[in-house]
N, C-alpha and C positions, 0 to 999 in steps of 0.2 A: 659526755657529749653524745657517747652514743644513744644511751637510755632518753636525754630530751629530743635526738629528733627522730627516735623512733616514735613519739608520741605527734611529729609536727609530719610524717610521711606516713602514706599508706605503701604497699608492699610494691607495687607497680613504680612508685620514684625513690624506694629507699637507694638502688644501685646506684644511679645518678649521685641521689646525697654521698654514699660513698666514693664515689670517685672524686667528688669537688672536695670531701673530708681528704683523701689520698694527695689530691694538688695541692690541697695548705699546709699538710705535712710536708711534703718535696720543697712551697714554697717557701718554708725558712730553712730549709737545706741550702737554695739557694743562697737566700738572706746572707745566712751566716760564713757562708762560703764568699762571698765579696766583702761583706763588712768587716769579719775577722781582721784582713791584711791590713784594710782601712786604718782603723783602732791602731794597730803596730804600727804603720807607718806614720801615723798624724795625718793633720787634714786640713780642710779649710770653708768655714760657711759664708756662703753670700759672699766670696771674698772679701770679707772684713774682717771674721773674724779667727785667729790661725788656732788649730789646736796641735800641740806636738808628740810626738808617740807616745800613745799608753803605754804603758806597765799589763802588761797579759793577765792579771787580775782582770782588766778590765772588760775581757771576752766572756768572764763568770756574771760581773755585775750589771752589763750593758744590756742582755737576755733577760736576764733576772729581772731587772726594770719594765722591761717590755712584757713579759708574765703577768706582771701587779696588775701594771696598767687595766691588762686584755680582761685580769681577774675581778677587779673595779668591775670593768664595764658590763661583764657578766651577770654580778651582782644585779646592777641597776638596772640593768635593761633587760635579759633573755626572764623569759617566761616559759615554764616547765612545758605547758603543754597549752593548743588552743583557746581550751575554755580558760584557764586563766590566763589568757590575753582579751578574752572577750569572743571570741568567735568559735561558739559551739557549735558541731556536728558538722564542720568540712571535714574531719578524719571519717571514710568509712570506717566503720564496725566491724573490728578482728574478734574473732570467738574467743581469742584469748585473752581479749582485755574488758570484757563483759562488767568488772569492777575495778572500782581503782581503790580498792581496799590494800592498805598494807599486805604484801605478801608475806608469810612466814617461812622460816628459818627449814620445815621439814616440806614445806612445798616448794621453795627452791632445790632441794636436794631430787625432790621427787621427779618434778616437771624437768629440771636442766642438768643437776648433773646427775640423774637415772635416763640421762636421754643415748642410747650410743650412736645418734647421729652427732654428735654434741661433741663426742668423743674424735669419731672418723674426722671431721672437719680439724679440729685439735690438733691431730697426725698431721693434716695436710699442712696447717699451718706451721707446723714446725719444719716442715720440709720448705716452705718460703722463708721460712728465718734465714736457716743454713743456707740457701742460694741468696739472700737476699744481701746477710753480713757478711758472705765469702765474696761478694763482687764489691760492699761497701768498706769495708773492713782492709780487705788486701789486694784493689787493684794497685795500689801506691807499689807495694811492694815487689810484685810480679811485674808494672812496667818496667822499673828502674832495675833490676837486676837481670829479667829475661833479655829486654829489649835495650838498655842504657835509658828511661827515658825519665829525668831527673822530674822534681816536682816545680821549676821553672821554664820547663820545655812546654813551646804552643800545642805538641797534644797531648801533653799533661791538663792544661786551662782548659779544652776543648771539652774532653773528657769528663772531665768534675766539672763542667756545666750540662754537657748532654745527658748523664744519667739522672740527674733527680727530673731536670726537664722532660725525658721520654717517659720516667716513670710518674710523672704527673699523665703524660698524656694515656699513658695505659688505663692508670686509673679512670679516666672521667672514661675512656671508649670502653671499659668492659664493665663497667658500670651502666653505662647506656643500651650496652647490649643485653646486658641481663633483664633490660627490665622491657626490651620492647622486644627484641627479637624472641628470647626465649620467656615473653612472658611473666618476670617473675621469677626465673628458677635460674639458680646461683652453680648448680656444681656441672650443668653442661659448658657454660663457658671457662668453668676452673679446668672441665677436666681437655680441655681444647687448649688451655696457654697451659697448664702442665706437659702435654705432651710435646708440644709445640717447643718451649722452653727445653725437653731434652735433648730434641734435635739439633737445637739451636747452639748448645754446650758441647756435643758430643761434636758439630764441625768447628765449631772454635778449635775443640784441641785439636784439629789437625788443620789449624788456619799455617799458611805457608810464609806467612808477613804477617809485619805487625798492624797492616791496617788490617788483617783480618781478625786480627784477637782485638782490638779498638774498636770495630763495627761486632763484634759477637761479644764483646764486654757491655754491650748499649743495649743489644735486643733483650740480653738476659735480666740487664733491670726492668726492661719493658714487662717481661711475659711477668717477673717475680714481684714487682710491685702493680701486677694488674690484678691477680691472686691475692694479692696484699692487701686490698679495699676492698672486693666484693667479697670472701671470705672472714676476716675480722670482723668488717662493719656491718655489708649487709645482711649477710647469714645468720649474722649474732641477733640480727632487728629481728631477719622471721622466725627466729627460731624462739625469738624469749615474749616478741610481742612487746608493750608498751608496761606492762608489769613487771617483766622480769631479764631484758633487753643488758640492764647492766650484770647480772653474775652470768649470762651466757660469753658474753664477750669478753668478760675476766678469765673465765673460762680459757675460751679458746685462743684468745691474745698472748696468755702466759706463756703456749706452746709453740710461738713466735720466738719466744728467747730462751727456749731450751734447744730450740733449732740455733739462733744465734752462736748459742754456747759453743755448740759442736762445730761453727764454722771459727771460732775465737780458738779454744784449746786442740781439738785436734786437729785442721786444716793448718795452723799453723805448724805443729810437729813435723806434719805430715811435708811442708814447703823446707823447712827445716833440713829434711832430705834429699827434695827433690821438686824443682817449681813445674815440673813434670805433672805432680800431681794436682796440680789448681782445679784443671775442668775435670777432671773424674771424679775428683770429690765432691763437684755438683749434681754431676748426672743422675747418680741412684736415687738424690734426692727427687727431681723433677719427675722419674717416673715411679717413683712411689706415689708422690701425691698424685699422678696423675690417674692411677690405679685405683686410689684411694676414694676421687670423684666419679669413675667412673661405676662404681658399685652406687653410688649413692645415685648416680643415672638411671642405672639397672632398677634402683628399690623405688625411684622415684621419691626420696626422701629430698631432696631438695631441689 
């Protein structure tokens, strides 16, 4: 997906595109956060007709249906780029996409991964995983044990509605801003919600109440899922251009779930100990990557 609409944006709306890419992610987070319970408990359409509780298989086959579908429709309808839809030369002319010749195998290596902007960005993203899947991953378990707050209590439901909800809105607003405010340029706004995001972590942990680690649980998917779309998606667009768009962003996506990893294996061990350690195990990450954007400010590389 990223590779076709880097061919259907020019560099000025790709941030936008990723942000509303970032909302459709968040939105089957939602989806499947209401429909799940649905499925388990049974249902009823049009009051006519009743259906009665699936079998939890069906949370596997229900998605999986709705995949085909979207994959169908893929097929039939999206069109790789402009000209074949029929409408040539609305993309301005990126110097990098001067041919639409098959790329080779030693000019991907050369152009993208001999790039160490390619790289810095990579780091950064992995510093959004691990904030990303530490706040996804194990607020469940830090409320109910820190605070008592069971996964039937009203701000349990609140909660796992407001985070993928703020982190949709991060998305589309730092998306937006990359592309008018700054122009274009991706790592002055990263390196503003990185820093931003560690201050935001470092007063959660010293939140006095639980509505302060509930409201500093929400900012942190905000700043980490804002990072999350302008960095993955549209960094990977300027960086690889309309040619080579999809191995930049395989690239640097990967390094999303090695950050992941580290908030799955060791932040766990780490609570295991002590739920003490939740927000410090965020923090180093936020300001590394924020360090991390701020040289690429400094080189003006992105």
């Amino acid at each position: 997906m990223v590779k076709i609409n880097t061919a259907w944006f020019p560099r000025r709306e790709r941030g936008a595109f990723a942000g509303v890419f970032g909302f459709m992610i968040n939105l089957g987070r939602i989806v499947i956060y209401r429909l799940g319970p649905i499925l388990l408990a049974g249902f009823t359409i049009f009051g006519l007709i009743n259906v009665p509780p699936l079998h939890w298989r069906w949370l596997f086959w229900v998605p999986a249906g709705i995949c085909a579908t979207v994959a169908i429709l893929m097929a039939l309808v999206v069109k790789q780029t402009p000209e074949e839809a029929k409408y040539p030369g609305i993309i301005p002319v990126d110097v990098r996409d001067l041919t639409t010749e098959r790329v080779s195998f030693k000019e991907l290596i050369i152009k993208i991964a001999g790039n160490p902007t390619v790289w810095v960005i990579a780091l950064a993203y992995a510093c959004t995983g691990a904030v990303r899947q530490a706040v996804d991953q194990w607020f469940p378990r830090y409320l109910e044990e820190r605070y008592g707050i069971g996964r039937t209590a009203p701000e349990f439901e609140m909660i796992g509605f407001l985070i993928p909800f703020v982190a949709s809105a991060g998305s589309l607003l730092a998306g937006i801003v990359s592309d008018t405010v700054c122009k274009g340029r991706r790592a002055p706004v990263a390196m503003v919600l990185y820093f931003l995001e560690t201050l935001i972590i470092v007063a959660t942990a010293h939140a006095p109440s639980v509505k302060g680690a509930l409201v500093g649980l929400i900012l942190i998917s905000f700043t980490a899922n804002s990072t999350h779309s302008i960095l993955g998606t549209a960094a990977a667009m300027d960086i690889g251009g309309k040619r080579m768009a999809g191995f930049a962003a395989g690239i640097i996506d990967s390094f999303q779930y090695f950050g992941g990893m580290l908030a799955g294996v060791l932040l766990g061990a780490l609570l295991d100990k002590s739920l003490g350690n939740y927000f410090w195990f965020m923090a180093p990450f936020g300001l590394f990557g924020g360090l991390l954007m701020a040289g690429l400010c400094a080189l003006k590389k992105l």
